[in-house]
C-alpha positions as CSV (number, residue, x, y, z in Angstrom):
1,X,12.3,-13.7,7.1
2,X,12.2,-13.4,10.6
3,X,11.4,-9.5,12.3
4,X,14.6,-8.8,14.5
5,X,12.6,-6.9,17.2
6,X,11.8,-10.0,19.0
7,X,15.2,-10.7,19.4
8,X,16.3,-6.8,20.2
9,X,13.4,-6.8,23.1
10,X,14.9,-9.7,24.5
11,X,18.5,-8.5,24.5
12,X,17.2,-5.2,25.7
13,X,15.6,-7.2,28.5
14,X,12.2,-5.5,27.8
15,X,9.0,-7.6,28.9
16,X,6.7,-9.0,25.8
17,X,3.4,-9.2,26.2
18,X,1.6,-11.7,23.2
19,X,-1.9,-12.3,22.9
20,X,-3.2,-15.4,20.9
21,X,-4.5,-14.8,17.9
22,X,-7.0,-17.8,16.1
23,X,-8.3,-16.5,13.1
24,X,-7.0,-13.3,11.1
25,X,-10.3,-11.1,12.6
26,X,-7.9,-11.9,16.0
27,X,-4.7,-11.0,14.2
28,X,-5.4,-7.4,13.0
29,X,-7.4,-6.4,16.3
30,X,-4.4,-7.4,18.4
31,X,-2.1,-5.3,15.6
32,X,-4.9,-2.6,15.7
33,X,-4.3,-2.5,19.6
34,X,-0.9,-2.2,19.4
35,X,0.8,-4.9,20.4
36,X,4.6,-5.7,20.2
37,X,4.1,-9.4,19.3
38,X,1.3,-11.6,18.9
39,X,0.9,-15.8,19.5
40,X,-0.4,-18.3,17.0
41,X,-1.6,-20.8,19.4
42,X,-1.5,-24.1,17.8
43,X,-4.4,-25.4,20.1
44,X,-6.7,-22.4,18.5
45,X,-6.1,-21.9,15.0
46,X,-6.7,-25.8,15.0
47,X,-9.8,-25.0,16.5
48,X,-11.2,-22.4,14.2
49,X,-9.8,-23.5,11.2
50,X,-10.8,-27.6,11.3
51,X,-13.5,-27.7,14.5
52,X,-11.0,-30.4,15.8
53,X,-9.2,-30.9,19.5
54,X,-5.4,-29.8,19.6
55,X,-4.5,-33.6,20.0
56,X,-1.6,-34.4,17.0
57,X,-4.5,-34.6,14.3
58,X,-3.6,-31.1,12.6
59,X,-0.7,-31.4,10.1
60,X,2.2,-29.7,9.2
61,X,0.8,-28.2,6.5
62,X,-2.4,-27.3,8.1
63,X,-0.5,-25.2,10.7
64,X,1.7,-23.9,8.0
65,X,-0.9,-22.4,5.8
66,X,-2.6,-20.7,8.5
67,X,0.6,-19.7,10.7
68,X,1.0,-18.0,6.6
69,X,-2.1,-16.1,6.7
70,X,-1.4,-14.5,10.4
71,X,1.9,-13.6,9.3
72,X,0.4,-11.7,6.4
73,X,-1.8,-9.8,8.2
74,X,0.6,-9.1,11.3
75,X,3.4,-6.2,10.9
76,X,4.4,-7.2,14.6
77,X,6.7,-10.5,15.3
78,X,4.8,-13.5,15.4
79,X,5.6,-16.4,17.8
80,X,4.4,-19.8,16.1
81,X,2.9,-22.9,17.9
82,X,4.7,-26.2,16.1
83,X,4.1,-28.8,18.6
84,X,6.4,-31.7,18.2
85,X,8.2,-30.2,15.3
86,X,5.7,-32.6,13.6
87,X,8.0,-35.8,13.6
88,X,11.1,-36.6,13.8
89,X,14.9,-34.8,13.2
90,X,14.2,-34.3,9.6
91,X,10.8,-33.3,10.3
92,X,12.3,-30.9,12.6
93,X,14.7,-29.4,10.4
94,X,11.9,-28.8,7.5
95,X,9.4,-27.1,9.8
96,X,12.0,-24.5,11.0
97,X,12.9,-24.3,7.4
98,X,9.3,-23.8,6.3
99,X,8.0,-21.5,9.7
100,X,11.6,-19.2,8.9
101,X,10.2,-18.7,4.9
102,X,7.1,-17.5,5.6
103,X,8.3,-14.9,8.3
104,X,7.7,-15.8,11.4
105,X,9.7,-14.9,14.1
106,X,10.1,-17.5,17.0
107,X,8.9,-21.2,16.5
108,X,8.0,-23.0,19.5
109,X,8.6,-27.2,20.1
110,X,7.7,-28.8,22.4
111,X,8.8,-32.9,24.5
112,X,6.0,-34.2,24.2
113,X,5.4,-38.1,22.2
114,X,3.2,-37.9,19.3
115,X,0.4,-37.2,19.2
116,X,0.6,-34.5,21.4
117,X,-2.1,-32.6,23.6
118,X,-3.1,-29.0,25.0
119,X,-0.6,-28.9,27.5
120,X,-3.4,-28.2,29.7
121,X,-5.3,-31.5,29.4
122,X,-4.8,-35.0,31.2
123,X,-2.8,-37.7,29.5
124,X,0.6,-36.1,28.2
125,X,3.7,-38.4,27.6
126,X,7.1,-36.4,26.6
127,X,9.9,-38.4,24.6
128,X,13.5,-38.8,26.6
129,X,15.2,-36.0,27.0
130,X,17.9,-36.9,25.1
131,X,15.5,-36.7,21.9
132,X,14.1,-33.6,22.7
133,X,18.3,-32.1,23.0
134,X,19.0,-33.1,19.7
135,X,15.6,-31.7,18.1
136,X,16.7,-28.1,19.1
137,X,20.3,-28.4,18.3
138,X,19.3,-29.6,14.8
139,X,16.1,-26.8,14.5
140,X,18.9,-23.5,16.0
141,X,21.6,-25.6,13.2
142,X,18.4,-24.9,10.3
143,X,17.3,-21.4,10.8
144,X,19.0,-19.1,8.7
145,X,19.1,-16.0,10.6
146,X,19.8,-15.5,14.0
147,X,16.5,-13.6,14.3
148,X,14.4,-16.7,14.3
149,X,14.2,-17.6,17.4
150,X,13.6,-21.2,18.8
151,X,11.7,-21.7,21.9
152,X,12.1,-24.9,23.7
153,X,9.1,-26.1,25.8
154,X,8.8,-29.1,28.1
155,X,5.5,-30.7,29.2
156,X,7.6,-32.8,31.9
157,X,5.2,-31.1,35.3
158,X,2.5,-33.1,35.0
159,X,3.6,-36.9,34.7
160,X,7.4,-36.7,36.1
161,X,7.2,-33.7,38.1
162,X,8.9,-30.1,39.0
163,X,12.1,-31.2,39.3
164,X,12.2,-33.3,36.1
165,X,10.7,-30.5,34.4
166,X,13.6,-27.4,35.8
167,X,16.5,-30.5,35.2
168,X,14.9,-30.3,31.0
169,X,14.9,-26.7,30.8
170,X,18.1,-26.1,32.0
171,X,19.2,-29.2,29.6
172,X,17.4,-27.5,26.7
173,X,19.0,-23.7,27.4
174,X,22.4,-25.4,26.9
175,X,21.6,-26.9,23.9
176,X,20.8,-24.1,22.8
177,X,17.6,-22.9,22.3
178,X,17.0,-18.9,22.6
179,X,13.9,-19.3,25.3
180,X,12.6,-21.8,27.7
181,X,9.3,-22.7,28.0
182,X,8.4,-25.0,31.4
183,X,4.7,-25.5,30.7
184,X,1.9,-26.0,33.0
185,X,3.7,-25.3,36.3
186,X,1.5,-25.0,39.4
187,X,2.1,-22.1,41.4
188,X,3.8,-18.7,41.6
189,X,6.4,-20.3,44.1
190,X,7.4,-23.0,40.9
191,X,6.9,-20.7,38.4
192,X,10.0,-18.2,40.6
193,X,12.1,-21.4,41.2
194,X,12.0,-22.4,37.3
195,X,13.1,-18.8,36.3
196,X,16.1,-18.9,38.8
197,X,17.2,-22.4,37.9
198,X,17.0,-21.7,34.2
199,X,19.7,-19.6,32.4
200,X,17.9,-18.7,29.6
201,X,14.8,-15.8,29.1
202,X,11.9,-17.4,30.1
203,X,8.3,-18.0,28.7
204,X,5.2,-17.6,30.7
205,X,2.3,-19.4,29.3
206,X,-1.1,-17.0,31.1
207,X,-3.9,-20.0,29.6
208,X,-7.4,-19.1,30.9
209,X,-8.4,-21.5,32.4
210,X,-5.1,-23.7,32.9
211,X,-3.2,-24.9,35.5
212,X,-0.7,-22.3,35.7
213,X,-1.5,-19.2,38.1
214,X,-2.7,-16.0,35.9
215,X,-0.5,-12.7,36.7
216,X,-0.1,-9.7,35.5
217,X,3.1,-8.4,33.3
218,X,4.3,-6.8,36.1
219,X,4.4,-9.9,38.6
220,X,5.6,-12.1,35.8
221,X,8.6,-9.7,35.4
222,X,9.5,-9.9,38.9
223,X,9.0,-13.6,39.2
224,X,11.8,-13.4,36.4
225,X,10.1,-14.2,33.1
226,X,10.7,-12.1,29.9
227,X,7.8,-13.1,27.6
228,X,4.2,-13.9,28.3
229,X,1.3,-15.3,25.6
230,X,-2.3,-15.3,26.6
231,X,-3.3,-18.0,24.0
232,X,-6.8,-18.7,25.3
233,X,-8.1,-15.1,25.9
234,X,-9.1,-13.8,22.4
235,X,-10.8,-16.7,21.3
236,X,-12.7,-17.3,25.0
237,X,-13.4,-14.1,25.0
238,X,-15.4,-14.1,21.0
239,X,-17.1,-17.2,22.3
240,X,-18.2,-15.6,25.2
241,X,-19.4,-12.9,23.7
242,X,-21.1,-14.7,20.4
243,X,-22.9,-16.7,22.6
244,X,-24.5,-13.9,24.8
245,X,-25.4,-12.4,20.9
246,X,-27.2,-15.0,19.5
247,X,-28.9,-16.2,23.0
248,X,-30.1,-12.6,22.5
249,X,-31.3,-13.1,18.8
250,X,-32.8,-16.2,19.6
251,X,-34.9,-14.5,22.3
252,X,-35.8,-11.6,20.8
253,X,-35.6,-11.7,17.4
254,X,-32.9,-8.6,16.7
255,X,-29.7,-7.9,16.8
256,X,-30.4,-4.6,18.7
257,X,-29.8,-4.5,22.5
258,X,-27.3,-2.4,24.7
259,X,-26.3,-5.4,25.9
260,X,-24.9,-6.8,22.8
261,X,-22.0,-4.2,22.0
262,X,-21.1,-4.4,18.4
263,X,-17.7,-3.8,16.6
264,X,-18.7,-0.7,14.2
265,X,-18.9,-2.0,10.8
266,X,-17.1,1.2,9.0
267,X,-13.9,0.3,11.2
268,X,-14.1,-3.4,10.4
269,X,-14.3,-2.5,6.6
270,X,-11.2,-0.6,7.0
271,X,-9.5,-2.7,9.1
272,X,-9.8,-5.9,6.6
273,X,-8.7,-3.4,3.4
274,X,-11.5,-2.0,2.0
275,X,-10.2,1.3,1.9
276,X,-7.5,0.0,-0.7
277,X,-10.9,-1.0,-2.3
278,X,-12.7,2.1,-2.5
279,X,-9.5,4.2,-3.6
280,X,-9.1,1.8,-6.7
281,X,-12.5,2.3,-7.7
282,X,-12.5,6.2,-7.6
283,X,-9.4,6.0,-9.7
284,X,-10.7,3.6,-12.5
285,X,-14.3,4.9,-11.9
286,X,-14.4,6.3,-15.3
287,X,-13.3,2.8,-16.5
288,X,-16.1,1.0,-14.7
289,X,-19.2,3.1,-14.9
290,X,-18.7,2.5,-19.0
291,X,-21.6,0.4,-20.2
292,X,-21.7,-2.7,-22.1
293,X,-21.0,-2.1,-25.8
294,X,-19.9,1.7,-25.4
């Protein structure tokens, strides 16, 4: 089921800060860290888990069985990437269902036609509003708990403009989803206007690399958002990084250099369990040192 301290954060008007997470190695460093939530960015768990664009060509049940794996390895809120609500109404309605049974907290759809794109890139269509209305009221009608949270984004900036893209949120917050999401705006001047015109806590997507101004918790707060992912960082920032490594091996021929920092091994084996591991083994040592035969 869905962790309630998204929601209390929310109602408490506290600001959330959620890196993305691609991979589980992502997911327990950011819980390591101490984070209050974390993001499973649709366009990079596709990305690590098939090598493939986020364009529409990852399923519902790709997402879904990743999405599972972050949740197990998370014991913070997870907010969950689920594009289009992959279809229609119905479609709709069994993704909440599905995303709500394997715990995560908040599910985010967006407006745009299938397939979709990074909300980043060139060439995005979004469906009439209309459609987009009635795919929240039926996903908040098929969550069972009030803790699972629907967040309602619009790609509308790009190919119809600002005001075509405040006029859907503020549609969207009175159908009822629990957060906004007005994607891609352009500047910090938009991105203040949206949060005033919206009555609804707002989502602040801080992409690397996008189109959308980067700021910093504190400026985001006072521009009026309440929530903030950084979907990109985590996953730019292990490329970056894996890259300058093996340029280094390549070159050199070790893995030894000041200027390729290394996660320390004993912390990594902890992190991923092993101590669970080790602890079964000393109790059943007597079991498994017994030889063959004896």
């Amino acid at each position: 089921m869905a962790d309630p301290r998204l929601r209390q954060k929310l109602e408490r008007k506290e600001f959330i800060v959620a890196p993305g997470v691609f991979d589980m190695m992502s997911t327990m460093l950011a819980v390591r860290v101490g984070f209050d939530a974390i993001y499973a960015s649709g366009y990079w768990l596709t990305a690590s888990y098939l090598g493939i664009p986020d364009a529409g060509i990852a399923t519902y049940t790709d997402m879904l069985a990743r999405i599972t794996k972050v949740v197990e390895k998370a014991d913070v809120p997870v907010i969950a990437d689920a594009d289009t609500g992959f279809g229609g109404l119905l479609n709709v309605h069994h993704t909440v269902k599905g995303y709500e049974r394997v715990g995560v907290s908040a599910i985010q759809i967006e407006d745009q036609e299938f397939p979709k794109k990074c909300g980043h890139t060139p060439y995005r269509r979004v469906v009439p509003m209309a459609d987009m209305v009635a795919k929240i009221k039926v996903a908040v009608d098929a969550r069972s708990s009030r803790d699972f949270l629907v967040i309602a984004r619009t790609d509308a900036r790009g190919g119809h403009g600002f005001e075509e893209a405040v006029r859907r949120g503020q549609a969207y917050a009175e159908a009822g989803a629990d957060i906004v999401f007005v994607e891609a705006l352009h500047s910090e001047d938009e991105m203040r206007q949206a949060c005033a015109a919206i009555a609804a806590p707002m989502m602040a997507n801080m992409s690397d690399g996008g189109k959308t101004p980067i700021r910093s918790a504190r400026e985001l707060g006072a521009l009026g958002y309440q929530l903030a992912i950084y979907p990109a960082m985590n996953a730019l920032a292990a490329c970056a990084a894996m890259e300058r490594a093996l340029h280094h091996l390549k070159a050199n021929g070790t893995s030894v250099s000041p200027e390729v920092p290394l996660f320390s091994f004993d912390a990594f084996c902890r992190m991923v369990g092993f101590e669970d591991v080790w602890a079964f083994e000393e109790k059943w040592k007597d079991v498994l040192e017994q030889k063959p035969g004896r």
